[in-house]
GUZATI-387811 format. One record per residue: residue in one letter; x, y, z of N, C-alpha, C in turn; residue number from 1. Coordinates in steps of 0.1 Angstrom, whole numbers, always signed. Example, Ala and Ser with C-alpha at 12.3 -4.5 7.8 and 13.67 -1.06 7.14 Angstrom:
BEGIN
<r "a",<+132,-57,+78>,<+123,-45,+78>,<+132,-33,+78>,1>
<r "s",<+128,-22,+71>,<+137,-11,+71>,<+129,+0,+79>,2>
// end
This chain:
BEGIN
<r "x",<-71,+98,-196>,<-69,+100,-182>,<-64,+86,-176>,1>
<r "x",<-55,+87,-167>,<-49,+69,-162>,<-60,+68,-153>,2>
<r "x",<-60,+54,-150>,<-72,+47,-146>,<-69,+54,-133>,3>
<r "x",<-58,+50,-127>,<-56,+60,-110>,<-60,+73,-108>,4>
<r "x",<-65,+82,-118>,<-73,+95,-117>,<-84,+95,-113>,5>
<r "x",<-93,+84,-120>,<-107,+85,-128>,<-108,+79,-108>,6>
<r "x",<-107,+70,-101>,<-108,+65,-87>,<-105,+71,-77>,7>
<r "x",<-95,+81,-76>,<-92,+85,-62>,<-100,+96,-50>,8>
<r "x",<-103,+100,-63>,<-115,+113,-55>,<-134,+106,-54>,9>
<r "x",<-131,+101,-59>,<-149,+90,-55>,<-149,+80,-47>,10>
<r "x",<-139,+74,-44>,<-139,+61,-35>,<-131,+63,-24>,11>
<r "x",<-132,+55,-11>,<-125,+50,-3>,<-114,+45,-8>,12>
<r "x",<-106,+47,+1>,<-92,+41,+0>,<-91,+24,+7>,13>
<r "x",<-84,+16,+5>,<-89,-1,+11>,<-73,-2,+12>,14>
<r "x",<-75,-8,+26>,<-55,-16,+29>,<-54,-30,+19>,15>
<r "x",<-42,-28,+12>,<-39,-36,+10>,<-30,-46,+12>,16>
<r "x",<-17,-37,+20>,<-7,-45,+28>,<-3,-36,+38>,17>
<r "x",<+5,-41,+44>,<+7,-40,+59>,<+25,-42,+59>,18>
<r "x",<+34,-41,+64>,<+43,-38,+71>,<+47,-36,+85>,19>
<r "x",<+61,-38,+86>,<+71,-31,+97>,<+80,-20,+93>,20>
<r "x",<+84,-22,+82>,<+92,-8,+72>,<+85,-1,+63>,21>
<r "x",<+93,+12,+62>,<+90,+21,+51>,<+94,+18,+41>,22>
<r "x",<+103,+10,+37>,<+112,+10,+28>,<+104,-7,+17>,23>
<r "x",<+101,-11,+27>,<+93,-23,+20>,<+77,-17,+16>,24>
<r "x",<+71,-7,+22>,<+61,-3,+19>,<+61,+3,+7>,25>
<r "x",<+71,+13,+2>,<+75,+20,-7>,<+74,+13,-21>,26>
<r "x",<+82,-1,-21>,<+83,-7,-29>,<+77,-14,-33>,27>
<r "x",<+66,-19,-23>,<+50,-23,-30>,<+42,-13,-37>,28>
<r "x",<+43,-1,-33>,<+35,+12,-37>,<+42,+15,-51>,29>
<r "x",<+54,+12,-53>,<+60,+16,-66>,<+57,+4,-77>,30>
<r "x",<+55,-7,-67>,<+51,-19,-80>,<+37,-14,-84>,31>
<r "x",<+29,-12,-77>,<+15,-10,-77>,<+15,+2,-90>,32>
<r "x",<+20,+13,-86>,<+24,+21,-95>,<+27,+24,-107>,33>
<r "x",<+35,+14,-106>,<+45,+9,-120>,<+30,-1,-133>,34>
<r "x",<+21,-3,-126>,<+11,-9,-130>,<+2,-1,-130>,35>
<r "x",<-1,+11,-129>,<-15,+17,-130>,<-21,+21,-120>,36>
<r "x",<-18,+14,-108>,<-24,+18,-98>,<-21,+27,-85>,37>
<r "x",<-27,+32,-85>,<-24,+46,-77>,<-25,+42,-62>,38>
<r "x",<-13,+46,-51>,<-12,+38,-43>,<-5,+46,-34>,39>
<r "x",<-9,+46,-20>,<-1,+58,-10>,<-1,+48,+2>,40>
<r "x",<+15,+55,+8>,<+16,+46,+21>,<+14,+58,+33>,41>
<r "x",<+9,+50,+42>,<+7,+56,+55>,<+16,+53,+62>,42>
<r "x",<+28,+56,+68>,<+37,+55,+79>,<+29,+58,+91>,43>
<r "x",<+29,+44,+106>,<+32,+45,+116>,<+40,+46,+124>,44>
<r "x",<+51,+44,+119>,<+72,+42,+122>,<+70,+52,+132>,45>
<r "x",<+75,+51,+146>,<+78,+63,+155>,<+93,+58,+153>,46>
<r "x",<+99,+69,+140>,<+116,+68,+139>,<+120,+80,+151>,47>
<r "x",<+114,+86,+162>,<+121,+95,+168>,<+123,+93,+174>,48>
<r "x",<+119,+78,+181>,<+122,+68,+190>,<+126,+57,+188>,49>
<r "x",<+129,+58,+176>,<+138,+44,+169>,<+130,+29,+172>,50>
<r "x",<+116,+32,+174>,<+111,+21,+178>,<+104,+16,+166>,51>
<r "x",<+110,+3,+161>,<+108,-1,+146>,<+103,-17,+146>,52>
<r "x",<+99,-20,+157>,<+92,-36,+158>,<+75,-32,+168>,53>
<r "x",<+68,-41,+159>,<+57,-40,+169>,<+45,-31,+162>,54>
<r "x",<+35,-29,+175>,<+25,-21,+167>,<+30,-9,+164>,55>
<r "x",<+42,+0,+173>,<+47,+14,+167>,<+57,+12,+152>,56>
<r "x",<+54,+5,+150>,<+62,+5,+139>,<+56,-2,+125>,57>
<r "x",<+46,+2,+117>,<+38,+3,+113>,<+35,+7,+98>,58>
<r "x",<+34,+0,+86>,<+37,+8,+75>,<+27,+5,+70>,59>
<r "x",<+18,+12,+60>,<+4,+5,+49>,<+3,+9,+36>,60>
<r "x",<-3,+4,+30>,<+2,+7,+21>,<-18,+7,+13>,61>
<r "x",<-22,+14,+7>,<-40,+19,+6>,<-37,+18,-7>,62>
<r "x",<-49,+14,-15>,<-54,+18,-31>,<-65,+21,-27>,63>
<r "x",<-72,+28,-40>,<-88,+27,-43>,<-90,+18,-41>,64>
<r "x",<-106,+19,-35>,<-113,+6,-33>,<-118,+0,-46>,65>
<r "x",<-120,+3,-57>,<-122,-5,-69>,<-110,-9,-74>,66>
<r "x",<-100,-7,-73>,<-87,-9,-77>,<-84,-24,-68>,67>
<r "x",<-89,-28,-59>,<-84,-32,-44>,<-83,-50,-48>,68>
<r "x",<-91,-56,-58>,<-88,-67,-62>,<-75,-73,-77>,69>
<r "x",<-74,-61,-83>,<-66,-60,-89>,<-50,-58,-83>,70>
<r "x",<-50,-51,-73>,<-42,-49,-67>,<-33,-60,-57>,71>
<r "x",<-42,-68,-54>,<-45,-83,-48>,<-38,-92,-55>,72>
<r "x",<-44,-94,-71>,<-38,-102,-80>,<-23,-99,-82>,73>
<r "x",<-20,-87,-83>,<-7,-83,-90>,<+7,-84,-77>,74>
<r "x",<-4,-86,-66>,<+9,-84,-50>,<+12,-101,-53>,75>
<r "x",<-2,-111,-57>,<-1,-123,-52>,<+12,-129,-64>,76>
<r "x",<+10,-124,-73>,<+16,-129,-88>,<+34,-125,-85>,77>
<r "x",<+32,-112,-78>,<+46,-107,-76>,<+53,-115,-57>,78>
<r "x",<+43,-122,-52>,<+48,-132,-41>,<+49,-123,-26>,79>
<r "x",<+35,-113,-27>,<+37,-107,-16>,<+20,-113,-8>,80>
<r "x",<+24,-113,+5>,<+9,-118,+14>,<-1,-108,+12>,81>
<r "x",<-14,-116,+8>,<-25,-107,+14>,<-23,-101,+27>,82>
<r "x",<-27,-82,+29>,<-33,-80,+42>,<-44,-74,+49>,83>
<r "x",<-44,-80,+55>,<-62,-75,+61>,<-57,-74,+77>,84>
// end
């Protein structure tokens, strides 16, 4: 079973980055991915109002919370900011 199985249904989910785009959120979640780690973005984007700066505009990006230091290492190694 991949390790992103055995986590997702027992634990909280923990932010691990933050965003203005979807498109940048995506591509953290596919690194994460691409590494074992199971990873979903939550869009706040209000694209129906094209409003894409600011708090409406909004992207996150969640792992398991046991996953949540590992996940840390691999953003910092790949040159993306911690977010909290």
């Amino acid at each position: 079973m991949p390790q992103h199985n055995r986590y997702q249904r027992r634990f909280p989910w923990a932010l691990v980055y933050t965003t203005n785009t979807v498109w940048e959120a995506e591509l953290v979640r596919g690194y994460l991915h691409a590494r074992g780690i199971k990873a979903v973005v939550v869009s706040q984007v209000d694209s129906m109002r094209g409003l894409t700066v600011g708090a409406l505009a909004i992207a996150k990006v969640y792992v398991p919370s046991p996953l949540y230091g590992q996940a840390q290492r691999l953003l910092a190694a790949y040159g993306r900011k911690q977010s909290k």
